[in-house]
Structures are given as C-alpha cells and as structure tokens.
C-alpha positions in Angstrom: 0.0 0.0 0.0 3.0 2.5 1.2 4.1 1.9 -2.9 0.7 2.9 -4.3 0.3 5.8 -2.1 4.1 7.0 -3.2 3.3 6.4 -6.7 0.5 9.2 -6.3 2.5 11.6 -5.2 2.1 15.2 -7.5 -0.3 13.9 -9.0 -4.2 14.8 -10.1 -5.1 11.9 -8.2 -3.1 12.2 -5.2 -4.6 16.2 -4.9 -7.7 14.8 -4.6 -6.9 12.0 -2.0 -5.1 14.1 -0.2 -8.3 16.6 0.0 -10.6 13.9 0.5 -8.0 12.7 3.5 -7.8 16.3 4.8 -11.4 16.8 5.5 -11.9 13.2 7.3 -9.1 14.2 9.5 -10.9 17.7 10.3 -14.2 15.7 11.3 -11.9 13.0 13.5 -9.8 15.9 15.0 -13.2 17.3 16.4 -14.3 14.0 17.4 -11.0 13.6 19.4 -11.1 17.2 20.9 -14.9 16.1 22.4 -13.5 13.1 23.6 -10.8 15.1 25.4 -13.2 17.8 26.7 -16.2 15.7 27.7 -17.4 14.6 30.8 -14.0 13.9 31.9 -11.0 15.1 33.3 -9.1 16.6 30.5 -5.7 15.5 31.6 -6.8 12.0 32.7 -9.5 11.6 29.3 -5.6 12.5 27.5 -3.7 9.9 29.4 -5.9 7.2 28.6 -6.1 8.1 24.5 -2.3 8.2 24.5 -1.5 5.0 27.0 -3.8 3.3 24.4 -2.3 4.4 21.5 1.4 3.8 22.9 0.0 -0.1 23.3 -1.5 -0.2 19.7 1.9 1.3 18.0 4.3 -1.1 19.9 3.9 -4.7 17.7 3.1 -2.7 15.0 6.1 -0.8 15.5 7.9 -3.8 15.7 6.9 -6.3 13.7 4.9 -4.9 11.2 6.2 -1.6 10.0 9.6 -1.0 8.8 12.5 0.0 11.0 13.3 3.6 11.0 16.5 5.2 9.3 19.1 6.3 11.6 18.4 9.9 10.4 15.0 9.9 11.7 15.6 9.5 15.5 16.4 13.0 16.0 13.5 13.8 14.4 11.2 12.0 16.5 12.6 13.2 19.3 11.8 16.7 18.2 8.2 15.8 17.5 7.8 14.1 20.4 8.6 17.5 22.3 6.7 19.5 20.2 4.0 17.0 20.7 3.8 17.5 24.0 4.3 20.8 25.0 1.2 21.2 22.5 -1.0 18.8 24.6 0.0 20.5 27.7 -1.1 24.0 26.5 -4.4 22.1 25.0 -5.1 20.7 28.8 -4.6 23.8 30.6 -7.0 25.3 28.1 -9.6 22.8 28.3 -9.6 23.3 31.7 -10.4 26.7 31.6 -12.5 27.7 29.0 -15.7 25.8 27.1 -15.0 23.8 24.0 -16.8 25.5 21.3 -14.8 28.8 22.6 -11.2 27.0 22.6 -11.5 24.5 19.9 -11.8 27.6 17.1 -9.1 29.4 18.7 -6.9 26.5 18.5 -7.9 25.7 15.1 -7.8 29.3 13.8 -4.2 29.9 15.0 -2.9 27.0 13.5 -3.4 26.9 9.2 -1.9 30.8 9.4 1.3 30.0 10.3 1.9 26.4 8.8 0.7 28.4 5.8 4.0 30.0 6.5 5.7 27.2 7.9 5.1 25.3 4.4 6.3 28.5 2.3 9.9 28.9 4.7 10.3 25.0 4.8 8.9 23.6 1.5 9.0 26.3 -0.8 4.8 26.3 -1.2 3.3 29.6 -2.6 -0.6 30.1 -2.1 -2.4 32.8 -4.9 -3.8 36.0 -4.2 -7.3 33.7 -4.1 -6.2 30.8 -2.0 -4.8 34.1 0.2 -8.4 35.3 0.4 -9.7 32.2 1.4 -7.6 31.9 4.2 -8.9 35.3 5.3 -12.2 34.0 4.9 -11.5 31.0 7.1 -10.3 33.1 9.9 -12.8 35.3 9.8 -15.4 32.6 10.3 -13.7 30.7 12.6 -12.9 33.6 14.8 -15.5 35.0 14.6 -16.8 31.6 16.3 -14.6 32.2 18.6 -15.8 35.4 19.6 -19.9 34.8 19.6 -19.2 32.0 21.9 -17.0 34.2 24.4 -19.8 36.8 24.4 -22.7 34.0 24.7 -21.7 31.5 26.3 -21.8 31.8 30.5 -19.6 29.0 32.6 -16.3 29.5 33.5 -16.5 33.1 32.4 -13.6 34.1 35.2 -11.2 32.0 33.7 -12.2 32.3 29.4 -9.5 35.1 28.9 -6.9 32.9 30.2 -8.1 30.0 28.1 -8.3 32.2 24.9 -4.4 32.8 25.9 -3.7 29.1 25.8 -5.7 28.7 23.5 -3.7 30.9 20.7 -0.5 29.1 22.5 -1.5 25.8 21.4 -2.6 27.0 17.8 1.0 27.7 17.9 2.3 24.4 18.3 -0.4 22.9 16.5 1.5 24.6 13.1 4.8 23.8 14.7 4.1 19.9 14.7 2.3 20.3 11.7 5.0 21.5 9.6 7.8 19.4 10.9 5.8 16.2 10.9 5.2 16.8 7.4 8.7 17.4 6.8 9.0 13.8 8.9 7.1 12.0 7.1 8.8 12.6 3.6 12.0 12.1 5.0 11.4 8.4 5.2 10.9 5.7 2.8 8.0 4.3 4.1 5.0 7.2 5.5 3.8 4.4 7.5 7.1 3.9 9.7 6.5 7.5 10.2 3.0 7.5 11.8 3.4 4.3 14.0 6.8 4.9 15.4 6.0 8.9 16.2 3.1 7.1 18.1 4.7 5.1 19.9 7.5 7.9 21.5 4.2 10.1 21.6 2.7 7.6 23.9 5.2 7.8 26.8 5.0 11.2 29.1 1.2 12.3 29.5 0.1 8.9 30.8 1.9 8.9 33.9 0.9 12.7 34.7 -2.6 11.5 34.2 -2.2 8.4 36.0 -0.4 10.7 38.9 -3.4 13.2 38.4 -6.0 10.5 38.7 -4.8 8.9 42.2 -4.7 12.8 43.5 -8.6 13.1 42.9 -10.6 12.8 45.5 -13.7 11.3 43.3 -11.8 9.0 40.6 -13.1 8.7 37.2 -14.2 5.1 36.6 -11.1 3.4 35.1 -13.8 1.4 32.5 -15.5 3.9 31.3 -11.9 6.1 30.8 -10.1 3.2 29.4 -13.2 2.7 26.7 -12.8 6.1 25.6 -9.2 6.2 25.4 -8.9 3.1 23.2 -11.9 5.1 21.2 -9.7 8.0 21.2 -6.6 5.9 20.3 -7.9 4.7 17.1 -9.4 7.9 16.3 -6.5 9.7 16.7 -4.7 7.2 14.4 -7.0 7.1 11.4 -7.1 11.0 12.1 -2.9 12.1 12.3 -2.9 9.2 10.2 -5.2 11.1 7.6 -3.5 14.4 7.8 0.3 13.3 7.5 -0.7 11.1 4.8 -2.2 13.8 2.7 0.4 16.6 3.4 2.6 13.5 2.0 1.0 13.6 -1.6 0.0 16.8 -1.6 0.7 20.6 -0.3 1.1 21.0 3.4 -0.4 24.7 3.4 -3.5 23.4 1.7 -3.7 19.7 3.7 -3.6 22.2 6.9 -6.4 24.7 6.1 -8.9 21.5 5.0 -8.4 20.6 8.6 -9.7 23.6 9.8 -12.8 22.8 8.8 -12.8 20.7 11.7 -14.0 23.8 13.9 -17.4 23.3 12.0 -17.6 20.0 13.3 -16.6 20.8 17.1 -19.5 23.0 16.8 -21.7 20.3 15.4 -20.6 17.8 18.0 -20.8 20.9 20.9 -24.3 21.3 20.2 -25.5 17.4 19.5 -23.1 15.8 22.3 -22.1 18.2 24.4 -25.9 20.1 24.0 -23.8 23.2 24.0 -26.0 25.9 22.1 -26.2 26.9 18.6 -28.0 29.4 16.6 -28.4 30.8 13.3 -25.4 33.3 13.7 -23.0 30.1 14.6 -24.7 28.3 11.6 -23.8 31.6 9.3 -20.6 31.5 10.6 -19.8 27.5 10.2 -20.9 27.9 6.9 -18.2 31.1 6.3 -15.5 29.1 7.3 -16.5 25.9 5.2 -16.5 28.9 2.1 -13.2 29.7 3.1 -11.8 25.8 2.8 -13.4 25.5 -0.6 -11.6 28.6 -2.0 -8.2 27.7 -0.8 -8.8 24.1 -2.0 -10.2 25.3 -5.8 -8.2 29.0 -6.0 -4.6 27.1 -6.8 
C-alpha cells in the first residue's frame, strides 16, 4: 500500500486524496477534541487516549512496519517534544475555557502559520485567491470564537486565560504540523512514520494522568476512561494518520487549512453531544469558514 500511495504523489489523483483525507481528519480531530473535553478530566481523558495508543503502536512498530533510518531518530525526538508541549497548552486550556470557545481558537491559529511554515520549509506559494480564502476562514472561525465568548456563561472568570492558551497551542499545532510533514517525507515508508512517532508520543502524558488521577478525590471510573481512550486511540490514528498522509501527496499549506474545517464539526458535535448551544449566527458563521476551505482548495 505505502508503494501505491508514493506512486500518487504530485499527482491529479493524489490532490484529490489528499483533499478527501484532509477533510476526514478535520471531522476525527473534532471527534478527538470532544472526547478530550467531555465529561471527563481533560488530563486524565488524555492519558488514557495516549496510553492506548502507545499499546497499539508497539507490535506494529515492531513487527509490522519498517525499522526507522538512523536519520529519523532526532527527528522523533523533536516531534515528540513539540507533541507534548502542544498537549499541555491544550489541557490547561480545556480546563479553563468551554470547547466550542477553545476548539476555534486553536484551530484558527494553527493553518496561518503552517501556511507560513510550508512556504519557509517547502518552498509552497498560495495565490492571491487561496490568500483570500484563508482570510475567509479566519474570519469565520474567529468569529466563532468570539460569539461564543460573548454567549456562552460558565467559566467566564477563567475564558480570557483559556483564549491565551488557546492561541499558544494553535501555535504548536502549526509547529508539529510543519515538521511532521517534513518527517514524514524524509522516510521511505510514510507508514514507519505514523506508528513509530506514536509510539515515542505515547510515553509522558500517561503517567501525569495516572499521577493526576490517584490525587482526585472522586476518581473517574477506570472502564468507562479506558473505553474512551482506546476510542480515542484509534481515532487519533485514522485522524494524524489522515492528515500526514495527505500533506505527504500533496501541499502542506493546503492539507492544513482543509483541517480547519474541523471547527465546523466541534460545533456540530458541541451542540449534538455536548448540548452546547447553537444558533443561526453560529450556523452563518460555520458555513463562512466551510467557504473559506473551498476557495483555498479550488483557488490554486
């Protein structure tokens, strides 16, 4: 399979894989971010995902994949840092501020500068159009951002320090995104990649959740957070999986902005899930940012 996707690589057909890739990562992204957010712990609902994760990568690390290059170790040892200082400024910001008001923060930060990221590191140039879908983009999604900091009433004491994070963790959402996509064409096989940047992902968060959990003094049940970490695992997989695979055969600028499109599905899962509220202007404004996807993805 690793051939076949190679072999599509500049191609018409591995454009539109790549876009079809970029928007099912988007909707699992915003499935993962309510499974981080919802009814439990942040910290400990992230320890679980990545302690289930770390067990899925290690025979596939092993025994199915191919062994890394020697070249690639540094490398995963910077992703792995820039991994998680990214999931430590997403938990303190989950922590303090409501989903729907984080998530398009986060997701608004991050295609602007791996936009930039891809141009420095990859040499990628967007036109004047793709340009003014970006703007559109941002507009809607912070925009998002904004209704739901003026509507929305819990936690309201702590929001402006969650919007801080918030931009903080866009920020290292376009680090990671632009060196794992550098990563990811520096070895031969994509899939070594994926599984073994897993695997060293997998290691520090669990035991600070574990640590977290025994300091509670009403403990989540371990079932019911185990379940939804191995959900979370295998979402996360197919999801980074998607992403990194499409900023493989095609522009990283553009895989990154599809993504974004995630922020209408947070909202969609914020209202149906979460029952967080939604109205016509967070409809109009969904629907701006979806615009804005579709004119970076057809103004190239």
């Amino acid at each position: 399979m690793s051939d076949w996707l190679i072999s599509l690589e500049g191609t018409e057909t591995g454009h539109t894989l790549a876009m079809c890739l970029a928007v099912f990562a988007a909707f699992l992204h915003a499935v993962m971010g309510a499974l981080q957010k919802g009814r439990f712990d942040p910290w400990t609902s992230r320890g679980a995902i990545d302690a289930s994760y770390f067990v899925i990568s290690v025979p596939l690390a092993l025994f199915v994949v191919p062994w890394p290059e020697p070249h690639m170790w540094p490398l995963f040892a910077l992703c792995a840092v820039v991994h998680l200082v990214y999931k430590i400024f997403q938990g303190m910001a989950y922590t303090r501020g409501a989903y729907t008001v984080v998530y398009p923060v986060v997701r608004g930060t991050g295609p602007l500068f791996t936009v930039i990221g891809a141009w420095l590191l990859f040499s990628e140039r967007f036109t004047v159009v793709q340009w003014l879908g970006v703007g559109v983009l941002l507009a809607g999604i912070y925009g998002l951002a904004v209704y739901n900091l003026r509507t929305i009433r819990v936690a309201r004491a702590t929001l402006p320090a969650a919007m801080g994070l918030a931009v903080m963790t866009g920020l290292f959402v376009a680090l990671y995104t632009t060196i794992d996509a550098y990563g990811i064409r520096a070895t031969a096989n994509p899939f070594t990649f994926i599984v073994w940047l897993f695997l060293v992902d997998g290691v520090c968060i669990p035991i600070y959740a574990l640590y977290r959990w025994r300091r509670m003094e009403v403990r989540p049940d371990p079932a019911g957070l185990m379940a939804r970490g191995v959900l979370g695992a295998v979402v996360a997989y197919m999801s980074f999986g998607s992403i990194m695979l499409a900023t493989r055969l095609d522009k990283v600028g553009e895989a990154a902005v599809l993504r974004e499109t995630s922020t209408v599905f947070a909202a969609l899962i914020g209202w149906l899930v979460l029952r967080e509220t939604v109205g016509p202007r967070r409809i109009a404004l969904m629907t701006l940012i979806a615009a804005g996807a579709v004119i970076v993805e057809f103004g190239g």
